[in-house]
C-alpha positions as a Markdown table, in Angstrom:
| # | Residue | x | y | z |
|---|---|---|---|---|
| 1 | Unk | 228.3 | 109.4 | 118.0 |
| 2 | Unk | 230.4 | 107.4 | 120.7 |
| 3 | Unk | 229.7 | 109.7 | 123.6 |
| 4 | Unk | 226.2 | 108.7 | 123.1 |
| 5 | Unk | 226.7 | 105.5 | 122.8 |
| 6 | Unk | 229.1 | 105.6 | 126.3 |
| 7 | Unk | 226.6 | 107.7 | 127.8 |
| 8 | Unk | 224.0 | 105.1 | 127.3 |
| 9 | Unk | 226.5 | 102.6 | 128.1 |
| 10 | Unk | 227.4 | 104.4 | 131.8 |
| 11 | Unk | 223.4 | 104.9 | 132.1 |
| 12 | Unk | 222.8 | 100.9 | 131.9 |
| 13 | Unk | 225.4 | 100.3 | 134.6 |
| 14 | Unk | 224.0 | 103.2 | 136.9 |
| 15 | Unk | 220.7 | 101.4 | 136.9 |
| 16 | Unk | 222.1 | 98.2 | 137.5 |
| 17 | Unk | 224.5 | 98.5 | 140.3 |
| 18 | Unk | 221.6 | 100.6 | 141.8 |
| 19 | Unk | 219.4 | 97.7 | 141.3 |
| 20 | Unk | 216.6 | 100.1 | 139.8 |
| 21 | Unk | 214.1 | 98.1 | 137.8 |
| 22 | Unk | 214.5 | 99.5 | 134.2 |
| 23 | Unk | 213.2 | 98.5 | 130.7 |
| 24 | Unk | 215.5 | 98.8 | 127.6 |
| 25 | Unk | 213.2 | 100.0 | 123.8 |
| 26 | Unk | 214.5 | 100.4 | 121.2 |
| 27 | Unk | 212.8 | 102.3 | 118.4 |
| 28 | Unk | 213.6 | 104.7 | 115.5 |
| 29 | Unk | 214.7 | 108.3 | 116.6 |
| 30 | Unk | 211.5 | 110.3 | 117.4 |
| 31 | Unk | 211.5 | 114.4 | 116.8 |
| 32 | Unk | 208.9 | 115.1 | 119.6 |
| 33 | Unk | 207.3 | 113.9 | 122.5 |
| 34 | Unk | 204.6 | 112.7 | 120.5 |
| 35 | Unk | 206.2 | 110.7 | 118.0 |
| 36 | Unk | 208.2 | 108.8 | 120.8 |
| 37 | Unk | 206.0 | 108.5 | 122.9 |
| 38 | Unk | 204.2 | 106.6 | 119.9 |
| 39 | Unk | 207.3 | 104.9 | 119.1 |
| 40 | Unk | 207.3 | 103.6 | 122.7 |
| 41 | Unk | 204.1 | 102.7 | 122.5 |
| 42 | Unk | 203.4 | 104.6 | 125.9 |
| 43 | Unk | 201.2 | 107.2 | 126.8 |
| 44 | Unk | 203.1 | 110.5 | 126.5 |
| 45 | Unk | 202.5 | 111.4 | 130.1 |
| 46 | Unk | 205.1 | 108.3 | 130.7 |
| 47 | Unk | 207.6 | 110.0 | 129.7 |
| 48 | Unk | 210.2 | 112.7 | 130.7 |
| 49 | Unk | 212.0 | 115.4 | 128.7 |
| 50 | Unk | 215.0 | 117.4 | 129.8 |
| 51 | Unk | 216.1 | 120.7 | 128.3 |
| 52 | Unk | 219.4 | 122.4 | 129.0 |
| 53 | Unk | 219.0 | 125.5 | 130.0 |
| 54 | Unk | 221.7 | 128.5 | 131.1 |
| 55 | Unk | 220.1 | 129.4 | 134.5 |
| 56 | Unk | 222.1 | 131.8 | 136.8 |
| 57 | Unk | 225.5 | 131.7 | 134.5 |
| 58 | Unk | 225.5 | 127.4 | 134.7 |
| 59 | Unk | 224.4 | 125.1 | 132.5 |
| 60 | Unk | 221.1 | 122.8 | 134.4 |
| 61 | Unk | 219.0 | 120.2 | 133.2 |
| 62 | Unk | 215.7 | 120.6 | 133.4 |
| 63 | Unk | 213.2 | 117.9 | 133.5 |
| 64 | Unk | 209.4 | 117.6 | 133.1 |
| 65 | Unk | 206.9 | 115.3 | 131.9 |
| 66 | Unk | 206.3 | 115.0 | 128.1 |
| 67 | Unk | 202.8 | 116.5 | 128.6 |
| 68 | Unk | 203.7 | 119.6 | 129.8 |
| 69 | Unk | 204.8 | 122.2 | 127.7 |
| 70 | Unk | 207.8 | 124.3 | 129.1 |
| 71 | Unk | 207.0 | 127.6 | 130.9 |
| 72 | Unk | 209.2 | 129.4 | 131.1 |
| 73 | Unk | 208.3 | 132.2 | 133.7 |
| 74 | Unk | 207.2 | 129.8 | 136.1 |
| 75 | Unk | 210.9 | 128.1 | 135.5 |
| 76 | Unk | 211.9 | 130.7 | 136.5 |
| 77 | Unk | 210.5 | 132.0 | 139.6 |
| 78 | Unk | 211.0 | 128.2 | 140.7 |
| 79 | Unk | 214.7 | 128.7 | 139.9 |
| 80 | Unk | 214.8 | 132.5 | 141.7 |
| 81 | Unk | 216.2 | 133.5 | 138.4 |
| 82 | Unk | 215.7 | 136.4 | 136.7 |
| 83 | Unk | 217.2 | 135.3 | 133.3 |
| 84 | Unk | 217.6 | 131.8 | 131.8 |
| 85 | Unk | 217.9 | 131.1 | 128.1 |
| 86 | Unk | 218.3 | 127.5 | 126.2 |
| 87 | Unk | 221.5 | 125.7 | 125.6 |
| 88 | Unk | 223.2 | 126.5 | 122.8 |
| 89 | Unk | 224.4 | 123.6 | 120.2 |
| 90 | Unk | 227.8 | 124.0 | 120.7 |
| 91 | Unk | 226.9 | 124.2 | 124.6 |
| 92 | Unk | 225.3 | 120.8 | 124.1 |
| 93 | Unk | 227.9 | 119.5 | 121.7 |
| 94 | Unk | 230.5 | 119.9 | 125.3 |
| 95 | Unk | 228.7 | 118.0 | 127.0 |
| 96 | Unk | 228.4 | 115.0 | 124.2 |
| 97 | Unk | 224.6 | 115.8 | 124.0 |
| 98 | Unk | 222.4 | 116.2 | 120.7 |
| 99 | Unk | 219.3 | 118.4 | 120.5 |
| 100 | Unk | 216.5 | 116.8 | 120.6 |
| 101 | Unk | 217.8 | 113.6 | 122.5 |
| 102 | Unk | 218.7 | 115.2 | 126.0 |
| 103 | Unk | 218.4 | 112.0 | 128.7 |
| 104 | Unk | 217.1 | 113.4 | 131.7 |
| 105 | Unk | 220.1 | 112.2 | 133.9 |
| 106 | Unk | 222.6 | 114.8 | 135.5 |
| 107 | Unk | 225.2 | 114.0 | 138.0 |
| 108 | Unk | 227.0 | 111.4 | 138.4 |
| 109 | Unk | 226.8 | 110.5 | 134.4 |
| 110 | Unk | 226.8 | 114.2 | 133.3 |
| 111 | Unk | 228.5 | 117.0 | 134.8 |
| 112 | Unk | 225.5 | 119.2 | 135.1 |
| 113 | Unk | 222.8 | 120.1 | 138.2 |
| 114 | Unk | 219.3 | 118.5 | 137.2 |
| 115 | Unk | 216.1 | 119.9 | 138.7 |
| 116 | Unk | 212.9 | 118.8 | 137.8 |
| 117 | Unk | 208.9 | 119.3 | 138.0 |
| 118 | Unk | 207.1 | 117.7 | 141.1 |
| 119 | Unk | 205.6 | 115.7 | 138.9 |
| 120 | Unk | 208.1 | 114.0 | 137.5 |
| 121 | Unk | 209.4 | 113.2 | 141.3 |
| 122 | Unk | 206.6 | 111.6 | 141.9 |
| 123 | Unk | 206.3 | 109.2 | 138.7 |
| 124 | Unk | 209.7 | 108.5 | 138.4 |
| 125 | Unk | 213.0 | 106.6 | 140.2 |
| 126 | Unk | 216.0 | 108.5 | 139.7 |
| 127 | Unk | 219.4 | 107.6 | 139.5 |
| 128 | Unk | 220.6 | 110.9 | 140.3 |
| 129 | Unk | 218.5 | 112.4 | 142.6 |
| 130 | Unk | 217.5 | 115.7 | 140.7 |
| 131 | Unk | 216.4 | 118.6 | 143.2 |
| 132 | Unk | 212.7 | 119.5 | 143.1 |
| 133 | Unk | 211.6 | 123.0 | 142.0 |
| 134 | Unk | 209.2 | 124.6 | 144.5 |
| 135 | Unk | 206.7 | 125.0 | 142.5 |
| 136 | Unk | 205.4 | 123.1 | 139.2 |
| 137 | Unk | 205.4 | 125.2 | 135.6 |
């Protein structure tokens, strides 16, 4: 698994040299928001998912708080996209990523466009500045 490890590794040194204040846990892999959220020992609304999604013919990170689940209509109409569908593995698997443990982090570390729920704007600093959907789902 080294692209995770050098993804994490590029992902430390973002935060640094951008002097964001960060905290480093380490805990056992988690299947669901729950479970790491409990792993964290954080409330799940503290965290942030990301799911790859195929919007408009390119692959784009989305990102919301743990708490919500994904909808994907409202995605949609945020996106002004008729059609979007989930990553694929081997779609992932390009891009070094493994279900399930998506960081929500798009350019400069990953080649992909990141969006995410207001919410998460508003909770969260961002390293790469991920582009607001109009509208929250």
């Amino acid at each position: 698994m080294p692209a995770r490890d050098s993804l994490l590794d590029r992902t430390l040194a973002l935060l640094e040299t951008q002097g964001l204040s960060h905290e480093r846990r380490q805990h056992a892999p988690g299947h669901s928001s729950e479970e790491l959220a409990e792993l964290r020992g954080l409330p799940l609304s503290a965290g942030v998912k990301a799911l790859l999604m195929k919007i408009r013919g390119e692959l784009t990170l989305v990102a919301l708080r743990s708490d919500q689940r994904t909808d994907n209509n409202r995605v949609r109409r945020a996106l002004s996209s008729q059609k979007l569908r989930f990553a694929r593995p081997e779609e992932l698997v390009a891009h070094g990523l493994v279900p399930g443990r998506i960081p929500p982090i798009g350019r400069p570390l990953l080649p992909l466009r990141l969006v995410a729920d207001r919410g998460v704007c508003r909770a969260t600093s961002w390293p790469s500045r991920p582009a607001p959907a109009r509208t929250r789902w």
